[in-house]
N, C-alpha and C positions, 0 to 999 in steps of 0.2 A: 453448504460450503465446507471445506477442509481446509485447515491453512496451521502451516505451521513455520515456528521462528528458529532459526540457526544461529546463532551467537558465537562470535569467534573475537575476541578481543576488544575493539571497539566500535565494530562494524556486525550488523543482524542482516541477515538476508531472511524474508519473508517469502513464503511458498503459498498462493491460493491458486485452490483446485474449482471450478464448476462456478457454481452463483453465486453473488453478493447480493442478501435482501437487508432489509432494516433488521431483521434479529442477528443476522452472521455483522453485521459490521458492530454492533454494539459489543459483541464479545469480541471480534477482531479489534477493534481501538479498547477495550480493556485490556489486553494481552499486548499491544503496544506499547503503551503507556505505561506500564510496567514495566518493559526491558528499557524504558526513556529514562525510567524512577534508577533505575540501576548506570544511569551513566552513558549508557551507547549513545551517539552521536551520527549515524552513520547508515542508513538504511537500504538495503536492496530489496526490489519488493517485484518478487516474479510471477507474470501475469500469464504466463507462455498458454496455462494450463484454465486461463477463466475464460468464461465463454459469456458471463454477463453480470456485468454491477450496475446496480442503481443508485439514486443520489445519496443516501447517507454511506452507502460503500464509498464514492465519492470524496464524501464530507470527511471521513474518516482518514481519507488521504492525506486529506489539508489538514485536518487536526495535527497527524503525524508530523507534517511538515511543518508547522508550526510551532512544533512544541520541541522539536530535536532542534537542539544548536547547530548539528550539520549537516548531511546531505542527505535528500531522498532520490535517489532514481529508481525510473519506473524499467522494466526491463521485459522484454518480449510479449509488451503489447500487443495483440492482432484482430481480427473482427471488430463484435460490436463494441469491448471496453475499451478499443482504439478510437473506435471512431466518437465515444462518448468524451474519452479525453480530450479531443480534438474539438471537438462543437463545443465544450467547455471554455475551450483555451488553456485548460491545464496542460495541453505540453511546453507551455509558454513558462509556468511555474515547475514543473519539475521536469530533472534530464531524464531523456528518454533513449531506452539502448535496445 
């Protein structure tokens, strides 16, 4: 997995590229959680370019969601991480664009 974070005032937009396994998301929600520790509130998190996460990629959604005081939306979900969003119910928890 590739992923990187944009930061523009008080709002991060997140870029992951290819797969999420349990080692990519524990570094992805370390790198999170830091731009969280600095304050942003406000998350974009573009999916245009994944082709597949599994559950602690997942988890690590919710982590984010949870942990940021303000918004997370998910953005250019397609294939299988749509349809994993979906059988989860997490489009139900975060907006979806």
């Amino acid at each position: 997995m590739k992923h990187s974070i944009e930061v523009s005032g008080n709002h991060a937009t997140v870029f992951l590229k290819d797969k999420i396994h349990v080692n990519d998301a524990s570094l992805l929600r370390d790198d999170m959680l830091e731009v969280i520790s600095q304050g942003i509130t406000d998350f974009r998190i573009d999916l245009s370019e994944l082709i597949y996460i599994d559950s602690s990629g997942l988890g690590t959604l919710v982590t984010v969601n949870k942990r940021t005081k303000g918004r997370v939306t998910l953005i250019g979900a397609q294939g299988l991480p749509l349809e994993l969003i979906k059988r989860t119910r997490l489009d139900k928890v975060f907006n979806l664009e």
